[in-house]
ZASESE-614207 format. One record per residue: x, y, z of N, C-alpha, C in turn; residue number from 1; residue in one letter. Coordinates in steps of 0.1 Angstrom, whole numbers. Layout:
N
+-------+-------+-------+-------+-------+-------+-------+-------+-------+-----+--------+
|   npx |   npy |   npz |  capx |  capy |  capz |   cpx |   cpy |   cpz | num | residu |
+-------+-------+-------+-------+-------+-------+-------+-------+-------+-----+--------+
|     X |     Y |     Z |     X |     Y |     Z |     X |     Y |     Z | NUM |      A |
...
+-------+-------+-------+-------+-------+-------+-------+-------+-------+-----+--------+
This chain:
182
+-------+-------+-------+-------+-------+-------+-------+-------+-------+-----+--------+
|   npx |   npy |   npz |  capx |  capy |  capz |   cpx |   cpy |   cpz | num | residu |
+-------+-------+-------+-------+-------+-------+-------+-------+-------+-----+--------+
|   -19 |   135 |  -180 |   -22 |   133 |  -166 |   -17 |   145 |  -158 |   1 |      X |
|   -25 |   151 |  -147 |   -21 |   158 |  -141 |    -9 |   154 |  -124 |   2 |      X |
|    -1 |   158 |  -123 |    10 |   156 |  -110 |    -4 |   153 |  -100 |   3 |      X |
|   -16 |   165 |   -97 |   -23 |   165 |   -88 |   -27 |   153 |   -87 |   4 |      X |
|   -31 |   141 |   -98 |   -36 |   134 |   -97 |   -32 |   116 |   -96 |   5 |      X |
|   -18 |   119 |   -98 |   -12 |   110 |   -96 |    -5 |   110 |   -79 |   6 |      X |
|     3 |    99 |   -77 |    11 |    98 |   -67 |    30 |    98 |   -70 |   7 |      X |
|    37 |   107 |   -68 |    50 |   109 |   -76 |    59 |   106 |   -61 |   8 |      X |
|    63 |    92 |   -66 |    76 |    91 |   -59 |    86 |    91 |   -65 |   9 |      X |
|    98 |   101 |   -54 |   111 |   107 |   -58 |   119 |    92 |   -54 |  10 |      X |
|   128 |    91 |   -60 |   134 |    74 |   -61 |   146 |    81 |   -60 |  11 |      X |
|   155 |    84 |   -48 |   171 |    88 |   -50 |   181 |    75 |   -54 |  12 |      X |
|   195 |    81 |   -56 |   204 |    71 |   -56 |   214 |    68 |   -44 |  13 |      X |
|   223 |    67 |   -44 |   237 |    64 |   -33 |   236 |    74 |   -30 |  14 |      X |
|   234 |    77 |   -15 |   236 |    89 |    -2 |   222 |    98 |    -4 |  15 |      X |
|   214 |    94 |   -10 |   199 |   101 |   -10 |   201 |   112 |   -14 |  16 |      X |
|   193 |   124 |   -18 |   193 |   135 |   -27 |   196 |   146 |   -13 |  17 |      X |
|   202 |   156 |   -15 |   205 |   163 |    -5 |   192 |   175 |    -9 |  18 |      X |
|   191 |   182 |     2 |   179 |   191 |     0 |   185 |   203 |   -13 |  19 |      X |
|   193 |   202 |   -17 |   191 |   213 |   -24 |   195 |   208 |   -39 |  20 |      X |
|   194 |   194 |   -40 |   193 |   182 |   -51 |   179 |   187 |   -58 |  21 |      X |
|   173 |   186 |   -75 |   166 |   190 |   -81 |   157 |   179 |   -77 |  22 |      X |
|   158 |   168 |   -70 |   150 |   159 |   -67 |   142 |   164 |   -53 |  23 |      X |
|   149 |   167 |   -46 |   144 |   172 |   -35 |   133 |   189 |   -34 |  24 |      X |
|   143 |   193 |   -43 |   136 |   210 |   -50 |   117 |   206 |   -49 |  25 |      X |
|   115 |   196 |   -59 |   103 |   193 |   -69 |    97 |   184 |   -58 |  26 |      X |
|   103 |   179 |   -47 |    94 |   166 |   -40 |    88 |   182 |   -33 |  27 |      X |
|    92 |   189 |   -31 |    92 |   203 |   -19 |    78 |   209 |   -27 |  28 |      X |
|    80 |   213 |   -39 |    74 |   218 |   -44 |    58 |   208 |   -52 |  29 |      X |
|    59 |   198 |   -54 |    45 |   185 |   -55 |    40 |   182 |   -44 |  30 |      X |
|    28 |   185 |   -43 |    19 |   187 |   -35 |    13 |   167 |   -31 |  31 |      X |
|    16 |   159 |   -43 |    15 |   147 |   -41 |    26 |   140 |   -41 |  32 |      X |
|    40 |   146 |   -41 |    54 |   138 |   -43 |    61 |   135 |   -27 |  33 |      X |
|    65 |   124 |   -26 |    73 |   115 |   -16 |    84 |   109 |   -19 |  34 |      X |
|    92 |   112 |   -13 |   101 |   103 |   -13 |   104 |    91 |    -8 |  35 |      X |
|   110 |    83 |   -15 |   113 |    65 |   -10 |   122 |    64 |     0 |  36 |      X |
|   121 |    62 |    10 |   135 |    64 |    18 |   141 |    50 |    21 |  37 |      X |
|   151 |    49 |    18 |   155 |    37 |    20 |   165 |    31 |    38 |  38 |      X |
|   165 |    23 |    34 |   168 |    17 |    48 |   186 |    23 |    49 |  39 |      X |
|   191 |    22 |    42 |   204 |    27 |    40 |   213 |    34 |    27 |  40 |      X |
|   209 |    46 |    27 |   213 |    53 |    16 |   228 |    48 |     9 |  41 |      X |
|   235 |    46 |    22 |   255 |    48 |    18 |   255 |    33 |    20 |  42 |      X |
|   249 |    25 |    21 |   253 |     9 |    20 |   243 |     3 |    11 |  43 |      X |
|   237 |     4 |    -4 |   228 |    -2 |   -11 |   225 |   -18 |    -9 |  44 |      X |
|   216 |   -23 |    -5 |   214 |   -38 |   -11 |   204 |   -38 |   -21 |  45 |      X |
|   205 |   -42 |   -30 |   194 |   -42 |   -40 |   183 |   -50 |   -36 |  46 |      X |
|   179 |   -62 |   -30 |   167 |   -64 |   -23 |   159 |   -55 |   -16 |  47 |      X |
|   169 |   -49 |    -4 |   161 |   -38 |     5 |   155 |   -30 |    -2 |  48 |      X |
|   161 |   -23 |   -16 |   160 |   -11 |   -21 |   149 |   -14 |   -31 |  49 |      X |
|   148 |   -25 |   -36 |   137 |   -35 |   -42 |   125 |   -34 |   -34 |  50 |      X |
|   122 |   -37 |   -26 |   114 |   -41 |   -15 |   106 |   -31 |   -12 |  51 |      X |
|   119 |   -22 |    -6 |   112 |   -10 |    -5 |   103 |     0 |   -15 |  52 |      X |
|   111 |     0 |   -26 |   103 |     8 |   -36 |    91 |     1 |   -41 |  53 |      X |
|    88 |   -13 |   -42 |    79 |   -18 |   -47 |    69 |   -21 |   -33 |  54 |      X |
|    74 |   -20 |   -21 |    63 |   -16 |   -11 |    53 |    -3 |   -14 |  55 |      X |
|    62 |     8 |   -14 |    57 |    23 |   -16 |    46 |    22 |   -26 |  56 |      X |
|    55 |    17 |   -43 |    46 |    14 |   -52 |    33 |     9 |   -47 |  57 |      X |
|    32 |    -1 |   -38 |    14 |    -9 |   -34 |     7 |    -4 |   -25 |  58 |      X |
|    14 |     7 |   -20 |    10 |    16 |   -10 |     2 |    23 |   -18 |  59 |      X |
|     3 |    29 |   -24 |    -2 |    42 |   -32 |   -18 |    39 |   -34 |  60 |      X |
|   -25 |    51 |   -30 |   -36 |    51 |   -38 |   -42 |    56 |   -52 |  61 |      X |
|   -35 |    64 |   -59 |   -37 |    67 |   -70 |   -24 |    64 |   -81 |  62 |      X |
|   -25 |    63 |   -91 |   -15 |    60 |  -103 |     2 |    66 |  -100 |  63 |      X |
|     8 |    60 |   -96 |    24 |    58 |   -92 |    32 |    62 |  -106 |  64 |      X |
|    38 |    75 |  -103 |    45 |    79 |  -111 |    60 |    79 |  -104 |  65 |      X |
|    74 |    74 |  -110 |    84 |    76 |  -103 |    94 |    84 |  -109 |  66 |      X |
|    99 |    91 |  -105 |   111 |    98 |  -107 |   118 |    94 |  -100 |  67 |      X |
|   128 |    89 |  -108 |   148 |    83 |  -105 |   155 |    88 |  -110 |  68 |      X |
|   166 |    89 |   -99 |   179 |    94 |  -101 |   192 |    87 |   -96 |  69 |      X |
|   198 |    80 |  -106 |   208 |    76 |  -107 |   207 |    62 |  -103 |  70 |      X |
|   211 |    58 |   -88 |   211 |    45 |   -87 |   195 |    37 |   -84 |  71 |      X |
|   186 |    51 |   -81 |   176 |    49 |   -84 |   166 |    44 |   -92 |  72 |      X |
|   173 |    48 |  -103 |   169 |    46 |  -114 |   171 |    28 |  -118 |  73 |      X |
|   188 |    25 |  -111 |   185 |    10 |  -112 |   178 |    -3 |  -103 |  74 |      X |
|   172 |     7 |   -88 |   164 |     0 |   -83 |   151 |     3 |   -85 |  75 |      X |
|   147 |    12 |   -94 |   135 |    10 |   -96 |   130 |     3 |  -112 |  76 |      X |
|   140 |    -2 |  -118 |   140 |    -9 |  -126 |   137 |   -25 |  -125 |  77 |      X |
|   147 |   -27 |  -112 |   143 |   -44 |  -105 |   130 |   -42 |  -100 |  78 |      X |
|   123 |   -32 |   -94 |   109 |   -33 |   -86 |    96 |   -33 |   -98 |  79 |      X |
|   101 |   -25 |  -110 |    90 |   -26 |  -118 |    86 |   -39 |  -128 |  80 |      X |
|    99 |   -47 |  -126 |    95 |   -63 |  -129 |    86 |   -71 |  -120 |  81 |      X |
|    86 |   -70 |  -106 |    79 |   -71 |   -94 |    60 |   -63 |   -96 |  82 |      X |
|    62 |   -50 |  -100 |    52 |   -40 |   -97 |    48 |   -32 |  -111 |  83 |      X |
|    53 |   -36 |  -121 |    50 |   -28 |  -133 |    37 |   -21 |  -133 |  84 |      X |
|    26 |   -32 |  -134 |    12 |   -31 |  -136 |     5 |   -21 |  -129 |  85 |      X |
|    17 |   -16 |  -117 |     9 |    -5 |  -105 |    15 |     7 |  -113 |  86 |      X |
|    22 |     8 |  -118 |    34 |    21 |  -124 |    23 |    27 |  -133 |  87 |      X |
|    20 |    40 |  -134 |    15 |    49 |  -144 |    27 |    54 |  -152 |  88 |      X |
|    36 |    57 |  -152 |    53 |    62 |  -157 |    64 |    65 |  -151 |  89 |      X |
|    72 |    65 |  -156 |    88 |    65 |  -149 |    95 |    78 |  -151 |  90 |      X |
|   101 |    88 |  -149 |   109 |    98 |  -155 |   125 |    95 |  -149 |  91 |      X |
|   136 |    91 |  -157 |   145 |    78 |  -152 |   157 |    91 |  -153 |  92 |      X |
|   160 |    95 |  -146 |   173 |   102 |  -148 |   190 |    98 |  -142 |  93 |      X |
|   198 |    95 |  -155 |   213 |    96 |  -150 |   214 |    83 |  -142 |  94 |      X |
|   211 |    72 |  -151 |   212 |    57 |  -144 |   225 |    56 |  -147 |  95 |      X |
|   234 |    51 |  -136 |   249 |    45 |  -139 |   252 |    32 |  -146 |  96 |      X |
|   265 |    35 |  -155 |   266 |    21 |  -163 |   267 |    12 |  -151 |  97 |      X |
|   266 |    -4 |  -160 |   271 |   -12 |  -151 |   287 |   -13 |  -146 |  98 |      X |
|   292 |    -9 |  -158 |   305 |    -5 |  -152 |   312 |     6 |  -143 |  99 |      X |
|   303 |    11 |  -140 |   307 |    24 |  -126 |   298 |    13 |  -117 | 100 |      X |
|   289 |     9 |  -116 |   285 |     2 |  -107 |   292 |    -7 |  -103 | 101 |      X |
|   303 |   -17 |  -106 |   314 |   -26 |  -103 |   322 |   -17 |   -96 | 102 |      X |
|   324 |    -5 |  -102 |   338 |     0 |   -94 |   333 |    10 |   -81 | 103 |      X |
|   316 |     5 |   -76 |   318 |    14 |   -64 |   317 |     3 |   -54 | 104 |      X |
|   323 |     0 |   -41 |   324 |    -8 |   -36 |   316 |    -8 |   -28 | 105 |      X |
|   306 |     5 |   -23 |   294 |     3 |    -9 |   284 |    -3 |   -24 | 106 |      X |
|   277 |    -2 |   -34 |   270 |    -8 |   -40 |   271 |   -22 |   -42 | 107 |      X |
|   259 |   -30 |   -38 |   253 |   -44 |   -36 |   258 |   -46 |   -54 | 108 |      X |
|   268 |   -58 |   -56 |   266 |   -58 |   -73 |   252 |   -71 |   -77 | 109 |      X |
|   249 |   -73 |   -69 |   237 |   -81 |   -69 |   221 |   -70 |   -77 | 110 |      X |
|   230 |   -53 |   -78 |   218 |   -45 |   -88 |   224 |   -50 |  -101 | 111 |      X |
|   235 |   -62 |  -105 |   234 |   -61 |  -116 |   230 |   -73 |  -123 | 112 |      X |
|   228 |   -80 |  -134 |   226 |   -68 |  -147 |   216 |   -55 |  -143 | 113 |      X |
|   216 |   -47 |  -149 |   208 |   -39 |  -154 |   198 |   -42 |  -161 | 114 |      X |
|   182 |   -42 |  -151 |   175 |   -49 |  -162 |   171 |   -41 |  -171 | 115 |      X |
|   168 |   -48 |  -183 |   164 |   -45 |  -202 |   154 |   -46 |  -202 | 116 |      X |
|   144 |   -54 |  -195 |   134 |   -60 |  -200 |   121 |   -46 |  -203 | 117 |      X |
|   119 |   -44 |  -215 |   106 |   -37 |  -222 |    92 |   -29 |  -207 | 118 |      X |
|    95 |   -20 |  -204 |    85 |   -16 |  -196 |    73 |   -12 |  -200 | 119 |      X |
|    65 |   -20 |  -186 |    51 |   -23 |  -193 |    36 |    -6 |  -188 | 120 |      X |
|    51 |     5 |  -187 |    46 |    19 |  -190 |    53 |    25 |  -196 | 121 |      X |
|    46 |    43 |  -198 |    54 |    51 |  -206 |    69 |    53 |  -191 | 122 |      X |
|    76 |    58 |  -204 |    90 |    62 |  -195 |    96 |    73 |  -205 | 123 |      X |
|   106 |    83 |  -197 |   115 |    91 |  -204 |   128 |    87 |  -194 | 124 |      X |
|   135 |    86 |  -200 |   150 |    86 |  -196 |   161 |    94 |  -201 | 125 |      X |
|   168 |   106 |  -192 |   178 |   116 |  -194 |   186 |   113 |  -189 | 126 |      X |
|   196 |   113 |  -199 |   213 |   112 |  -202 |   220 |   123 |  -203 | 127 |      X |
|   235 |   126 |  -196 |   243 |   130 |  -202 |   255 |   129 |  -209 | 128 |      X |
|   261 |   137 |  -218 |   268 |   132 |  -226 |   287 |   136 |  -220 | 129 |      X |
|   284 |   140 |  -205 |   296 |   137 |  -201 |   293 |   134 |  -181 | 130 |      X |
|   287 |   125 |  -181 |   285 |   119 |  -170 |   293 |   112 |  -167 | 131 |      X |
|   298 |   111 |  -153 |   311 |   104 |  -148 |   306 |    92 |  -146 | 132 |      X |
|   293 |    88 |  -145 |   289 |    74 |  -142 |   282 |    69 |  -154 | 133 |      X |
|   280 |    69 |  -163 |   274 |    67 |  -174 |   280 |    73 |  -189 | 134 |      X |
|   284 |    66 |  -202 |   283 |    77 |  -215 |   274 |    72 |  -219 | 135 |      X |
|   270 |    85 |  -224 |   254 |    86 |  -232 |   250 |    70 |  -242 | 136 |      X |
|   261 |    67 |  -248 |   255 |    56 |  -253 |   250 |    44 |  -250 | 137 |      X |
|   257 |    42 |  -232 |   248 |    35 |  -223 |   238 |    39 |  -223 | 138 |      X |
|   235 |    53 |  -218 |   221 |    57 |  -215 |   206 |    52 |  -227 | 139 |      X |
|   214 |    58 |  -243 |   207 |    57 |  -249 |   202 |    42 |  -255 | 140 |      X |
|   212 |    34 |  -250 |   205 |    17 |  -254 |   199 |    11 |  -244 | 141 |      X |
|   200 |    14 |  -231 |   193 |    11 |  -216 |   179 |    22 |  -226 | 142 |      X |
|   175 |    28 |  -226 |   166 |    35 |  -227 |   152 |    30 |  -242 | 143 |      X |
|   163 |    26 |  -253 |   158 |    20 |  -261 |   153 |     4 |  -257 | 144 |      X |
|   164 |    -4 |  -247 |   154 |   -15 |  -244 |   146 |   -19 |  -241 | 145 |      X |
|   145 |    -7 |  -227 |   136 |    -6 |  -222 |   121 |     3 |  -221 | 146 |      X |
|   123 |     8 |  -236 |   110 |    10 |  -241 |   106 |    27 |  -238 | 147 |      X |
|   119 |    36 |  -235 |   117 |    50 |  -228 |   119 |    57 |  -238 | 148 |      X |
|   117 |    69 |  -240 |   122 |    79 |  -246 |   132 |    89 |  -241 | 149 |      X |
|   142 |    88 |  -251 |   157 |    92 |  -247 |   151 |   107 |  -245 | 150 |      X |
|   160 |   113 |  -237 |   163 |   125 |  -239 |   179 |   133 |  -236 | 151 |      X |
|   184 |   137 |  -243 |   198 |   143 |  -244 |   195 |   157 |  -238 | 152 |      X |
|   204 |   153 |  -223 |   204 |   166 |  -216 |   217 |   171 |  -221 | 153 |      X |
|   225 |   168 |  -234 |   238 |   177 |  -231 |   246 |   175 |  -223 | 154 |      X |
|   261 |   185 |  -220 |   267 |   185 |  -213 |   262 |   183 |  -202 | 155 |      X |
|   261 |   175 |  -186 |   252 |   182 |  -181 |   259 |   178 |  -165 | 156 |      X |
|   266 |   165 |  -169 |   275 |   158 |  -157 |   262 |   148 |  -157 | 157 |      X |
|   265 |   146 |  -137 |   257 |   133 |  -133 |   247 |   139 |  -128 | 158 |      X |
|   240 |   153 |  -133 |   231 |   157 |  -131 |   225 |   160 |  -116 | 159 |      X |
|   230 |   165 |  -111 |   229 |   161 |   -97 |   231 |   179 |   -92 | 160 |      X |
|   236 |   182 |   -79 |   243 |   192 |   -75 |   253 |   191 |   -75 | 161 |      X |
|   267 |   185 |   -76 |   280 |   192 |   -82 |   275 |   192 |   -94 | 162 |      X |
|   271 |   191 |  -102 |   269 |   196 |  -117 |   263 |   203 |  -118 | 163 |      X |
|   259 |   211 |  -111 |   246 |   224 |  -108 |   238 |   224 |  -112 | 164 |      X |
|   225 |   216 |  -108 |   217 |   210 |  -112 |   210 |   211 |   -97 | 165 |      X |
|   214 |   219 |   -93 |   197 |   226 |   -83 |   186 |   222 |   -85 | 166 |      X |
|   179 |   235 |   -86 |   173 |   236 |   -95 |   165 |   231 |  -105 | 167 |      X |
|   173 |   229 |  -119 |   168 |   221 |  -130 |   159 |   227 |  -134 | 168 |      X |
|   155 |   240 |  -144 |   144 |   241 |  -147 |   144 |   229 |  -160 | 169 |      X |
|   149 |   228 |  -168 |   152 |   221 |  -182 |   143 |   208 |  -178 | 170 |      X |
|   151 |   202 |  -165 |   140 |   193 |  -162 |   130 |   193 |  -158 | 171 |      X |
|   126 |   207 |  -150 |   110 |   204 |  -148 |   100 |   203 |  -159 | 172 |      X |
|   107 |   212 |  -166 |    99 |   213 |  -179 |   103 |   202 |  -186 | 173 |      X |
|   104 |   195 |  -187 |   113 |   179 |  -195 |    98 |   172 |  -187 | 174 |      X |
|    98 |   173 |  -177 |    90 |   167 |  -166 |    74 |   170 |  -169 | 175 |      X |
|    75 |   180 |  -172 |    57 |   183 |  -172 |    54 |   183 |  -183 | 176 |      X |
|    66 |   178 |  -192 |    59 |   175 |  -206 |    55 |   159 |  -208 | 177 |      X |
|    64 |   155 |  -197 |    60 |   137 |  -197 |    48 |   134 |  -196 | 178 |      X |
|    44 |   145 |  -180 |    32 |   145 |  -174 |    23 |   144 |  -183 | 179 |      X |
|    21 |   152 |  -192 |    14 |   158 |  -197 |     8 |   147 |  -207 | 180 |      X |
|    15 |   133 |  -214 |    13 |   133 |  -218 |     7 |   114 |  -219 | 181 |      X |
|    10 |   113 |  -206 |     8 |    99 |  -197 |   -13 |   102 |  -198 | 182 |      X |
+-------+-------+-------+-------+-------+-------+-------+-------+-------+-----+--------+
């Protein structure tokens, strides 16, 4: 599937993607990509964030592709139980365990569990193997339950911009191989 021909929503996490965030890079540079903006970046509730993303999702006129990042990733997990059937694929990056998610106190713990349940699209999900909010072997069994294809970014942090992760070519190309194949 081509990016042109889908609709690609950027799905941030806690404090939304700052412009020079690899999320932000790529929404700048897709010609069909949006961002989900939520009602309150620095104070999550998981309903609103729910709500919201699975609004966007019914909004769309052509096949809904999402890219998540981090806490993103775990509210667009609650919305695709809601909205699956609208989802063409997911590209899930650097979802926080549930145990960083307890210990931040502006996050709603009402995102948790973490849902498992088998998604009813293709998905890739990137990990890294020294992420302050996740270890990889979270990543890698969230990923297997849920029916994604792992990918090991390596060293890489929380993937973000302190981890220098501008940019990201690794992921764009990580990315248009997904595309490519939805």
């Amino acid at each position: 599937m081509r990016a042109a021909d889908t609709e690609i929503l950027m799905v941030p996490g806690l404090y939304d993607s700052a412009p020079e965030h690899w999320q932000s890079r790529w929404q700048a540079k897709l010609s069909t990509a949006r961002r989900v903006t939520q009602r309150d970046f620095g104070n999550p509730k998981r309903a609103a964030w729910e709500e919201t993303i699975a609004r966007e999702v019914l909004a769309s006129a052509r096949p809904v592709v999402i890219v998540a990042h981090s806490l993103g990733v775990i509210g667009a997990l609650h919305a695709a139980q809601r909205v699956g059937d609208k989802i063409a694929g997911a590209f899930l990056v650097a979802p926080p365990s549930e145990a960083a998610i307890r210990e931040l106190p502006v996050v709603d713990s009402a995102f948790l569990p973490v849902p498992r349940a088998r998604l009813p699209f293709p998905a890739a999900m990137v990990g890294s193997s020294d992420d302050p909010y996740a270890d990889l072997l979270f990543t890698r069994h969230l990923a297997r339950d849920i029916g994604a294809q792992f990918i090991d970014a390596g060293a890489s942090g929380h993937i973000n911009v302190d981890s220098g992760h501008g940019p990201w070519p690794e992921g764009s190309l990580a990315f248009a191989n997904f595309m490519a194949k939805l």
